[in-house]
N, C-alpha and C positions, 0 to 999 in steps of 0.2 A: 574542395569546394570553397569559395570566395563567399566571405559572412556577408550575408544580406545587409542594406541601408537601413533595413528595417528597425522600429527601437529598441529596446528592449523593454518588457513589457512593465508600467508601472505598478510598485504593493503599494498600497495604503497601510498607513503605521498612525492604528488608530485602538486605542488602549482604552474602555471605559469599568464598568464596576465587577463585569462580568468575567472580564479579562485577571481581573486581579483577583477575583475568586476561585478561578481555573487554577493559575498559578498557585496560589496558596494551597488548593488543596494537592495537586500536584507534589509541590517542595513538600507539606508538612506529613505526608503519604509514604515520601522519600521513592518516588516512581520517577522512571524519564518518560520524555515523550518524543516520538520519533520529529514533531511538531517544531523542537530545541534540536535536538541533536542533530536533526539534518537539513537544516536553515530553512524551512518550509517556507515560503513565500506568505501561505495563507494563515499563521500563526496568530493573526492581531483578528483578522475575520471569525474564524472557528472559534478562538477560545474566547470572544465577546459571546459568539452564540451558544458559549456554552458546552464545546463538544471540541473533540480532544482525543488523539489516538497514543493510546498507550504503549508505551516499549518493553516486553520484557526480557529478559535474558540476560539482562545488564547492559552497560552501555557501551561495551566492546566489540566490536566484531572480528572475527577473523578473517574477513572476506578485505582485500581492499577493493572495488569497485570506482571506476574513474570518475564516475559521476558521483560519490556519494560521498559527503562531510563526515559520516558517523566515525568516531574512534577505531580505529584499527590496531589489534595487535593481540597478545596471550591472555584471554580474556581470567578473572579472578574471582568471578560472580560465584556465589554458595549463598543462595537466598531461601531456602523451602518456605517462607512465610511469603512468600512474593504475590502467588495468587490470591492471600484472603486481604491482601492489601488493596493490588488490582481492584474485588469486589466489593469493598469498601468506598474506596475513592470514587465508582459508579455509582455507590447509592448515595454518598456525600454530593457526587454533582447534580441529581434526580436527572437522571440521564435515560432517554428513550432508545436510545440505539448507541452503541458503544464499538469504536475501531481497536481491536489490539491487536501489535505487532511485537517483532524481534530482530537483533541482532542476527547474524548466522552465529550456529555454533557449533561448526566442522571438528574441536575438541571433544565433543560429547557423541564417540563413538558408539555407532549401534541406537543412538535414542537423539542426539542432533536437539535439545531440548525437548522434545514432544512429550514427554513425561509431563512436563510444569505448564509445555501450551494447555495440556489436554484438562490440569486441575484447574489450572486458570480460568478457563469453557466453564469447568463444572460448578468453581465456585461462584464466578460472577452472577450464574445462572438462576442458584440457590438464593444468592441474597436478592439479585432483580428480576424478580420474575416475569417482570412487565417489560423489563428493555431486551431488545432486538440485540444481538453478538455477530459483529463480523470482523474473521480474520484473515490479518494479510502478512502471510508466513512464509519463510524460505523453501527454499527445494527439500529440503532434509537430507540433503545427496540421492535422494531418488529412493531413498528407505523404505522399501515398503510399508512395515510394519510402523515407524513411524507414524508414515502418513496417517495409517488406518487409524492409529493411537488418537489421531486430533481430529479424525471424521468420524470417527465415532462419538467422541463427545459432543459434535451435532450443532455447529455451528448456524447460526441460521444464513449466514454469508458467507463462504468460502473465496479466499482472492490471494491470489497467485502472480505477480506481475513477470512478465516477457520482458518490459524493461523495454524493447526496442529493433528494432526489425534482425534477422539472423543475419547478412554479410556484415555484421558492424560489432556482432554479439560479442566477440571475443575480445576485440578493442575499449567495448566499454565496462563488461564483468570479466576480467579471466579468467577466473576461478569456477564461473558459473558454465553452465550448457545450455544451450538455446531448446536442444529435444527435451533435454530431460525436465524443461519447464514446461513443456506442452503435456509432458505425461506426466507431471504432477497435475495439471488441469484435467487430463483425460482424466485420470485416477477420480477427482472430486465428481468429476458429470456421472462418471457409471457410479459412485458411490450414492449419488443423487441429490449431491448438495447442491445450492444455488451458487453457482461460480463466475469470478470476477476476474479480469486482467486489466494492466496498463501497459501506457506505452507512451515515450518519450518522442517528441521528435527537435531537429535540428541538430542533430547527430552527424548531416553527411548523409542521410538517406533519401529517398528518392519521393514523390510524390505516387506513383506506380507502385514502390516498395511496401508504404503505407497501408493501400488499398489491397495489396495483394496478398499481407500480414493479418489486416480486418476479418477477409475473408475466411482466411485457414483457421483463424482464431470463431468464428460464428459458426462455421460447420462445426466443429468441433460440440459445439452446443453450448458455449459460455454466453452467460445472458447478459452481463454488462461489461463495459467497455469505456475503458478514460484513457482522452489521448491530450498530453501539455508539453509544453513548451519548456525545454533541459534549461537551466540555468546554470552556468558558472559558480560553482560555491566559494572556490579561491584560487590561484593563480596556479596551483598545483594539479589541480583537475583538467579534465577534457575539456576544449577549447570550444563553444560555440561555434557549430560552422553556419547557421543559419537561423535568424530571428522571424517564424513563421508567421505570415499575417492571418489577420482574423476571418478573412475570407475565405484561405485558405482550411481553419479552423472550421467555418461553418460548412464548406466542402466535405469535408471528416466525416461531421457531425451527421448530415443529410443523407451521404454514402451508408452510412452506418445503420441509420434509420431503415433506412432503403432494404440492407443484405441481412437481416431480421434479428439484430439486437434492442431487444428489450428497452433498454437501458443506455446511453449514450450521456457523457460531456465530456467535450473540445472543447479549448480553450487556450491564450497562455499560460493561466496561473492553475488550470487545474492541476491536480494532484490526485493520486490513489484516493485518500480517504477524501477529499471535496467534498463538501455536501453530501456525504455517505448517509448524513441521515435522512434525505431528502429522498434519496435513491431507495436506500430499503423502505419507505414509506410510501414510494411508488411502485416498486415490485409487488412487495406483500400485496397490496391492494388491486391490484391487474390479475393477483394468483385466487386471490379470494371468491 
């Protein structure tokens, strides 16, 4: 496919007090955030507002995924204090709803980290009792017992991303499976959590493809749904094949609307966690 004329989408790089309170408590917490590590476009937006998705597992992964800046390689993380860090740095931000994520961690056979996702759930939970917890966690390799380890401790948002339509799946994650990400999302719906997916485009996939990934993805019964616009992190990555317009974007958005997701934002600059707090503050309130 021949990359669209289209722009590419402008960030705003706008820094004020809030931003530097994020950061600091961030560094002095000694936590990543996926926000850094994987050049988040909306990093200057979020952490002015205060809100911030946390990385655990260290900042390694062993996955390399074509689209993703995060460090790859023999990860060396041995942190067991990590969670009551995590639940600290929440109630130092007075944070309403909190995104935490991870690296994969295909080393940590039989348990794929969920051990430390699942204290992490339980501690942050302890300290804020008041803020909402949503996590956006790898496959586990499809571990059952895993999974169950992190649905049990009862996330109030479960989120899983696809990542991007299936004829392209292997090109952009090698390492991942396209099914076996559907049945981590199955797995969260019959467990009963409120579950989330994303999806990139400009990949090379089709407009058709889009819409017919929405759908599989709605019946399945996943209540919200973020579709943005893939950026180029550095020249080593996958190559933008197409810079989607906003038009297109609000086609998404409306389609989406329409095949009975909850919850919808399209966009360029959207991202997984986007306005996540904005989202759980709209669901909750539609469930009430």
């Amino acid at each position: 496919m021949i990359q669209s004329r289209l722009h590419k989408p402008k960030i705003n790089i706008i820094t004020d007090k809030n931003y530097k309170i994020v950061r600091k408590i961030v560094h002095d917490s000694y936590l990543n955030t996926v926000c850094a590590e994987a050049r988040c476009p909306n990093i200057y937006e979020c952490w002015n507002r205060k809100t911030a998705t946390l990385m655990i597992l260290g900042d390694t992964c062993t996955r390399a995924c074509g689209f993703c800046s995060i460090k790859t390689g023999k990860p060396i993380w041995n942190d067991p204090m990590e969670p009551y860090r995590v639940a600290h740095a929440v109630k130092k931000m007075n944070l309403r709803h909190v995104v935490i994520t991870s690296v994969d961690r295909d080393d940590l056979k039989n348990d794929y980290g969920s051990k430390i996702w699942a204290q992490t759930i339980t501690e942050t939970r302890k300290l804020n009792p008041k803020c909402t917890i949503e996590v956006l966690t790898p496959d586990f390799k499809g571990h059952k017992e895993s999974l169950k380890r992190v649905f049990a401790a009862d996330p109030d948002i479960f989120s899983h991303n696809i990542e991007c339509v299936e004829r392209i799946s292997k090109q952009v994650r090698a390492q991942a499976d396209w099914n076996r990400s559907l049945s981590v999302l199955k797995e969260s719906i019959k467990y009963g959590l409120r579950t989330k997916t994303g999806l990139m485009v400009g990949l090379g996939e089709t407009k058709q493809e889009v819409k017919d990934t929405m759908k599989q993805i709605v019946d399945l019964g996943v209540q919200i749904f973020t579709i943005g616009q893939y950026l180029q992190p550095t020249k080593k990555h996958l190559t933008v094949q197409e810079y989607v317009s906003k038009e297109q974007f609000e086609d998404y958005k409306k389609f989406g609307k329409n095949i009975g997701f909850q919850i919808i934002e399209s966009g360029p600059l959207v991202r997984s966690s986007y306005r996540a707090d904005e989202q759980a503050r709209a669901i909750f309130n539609k469930n009430e």
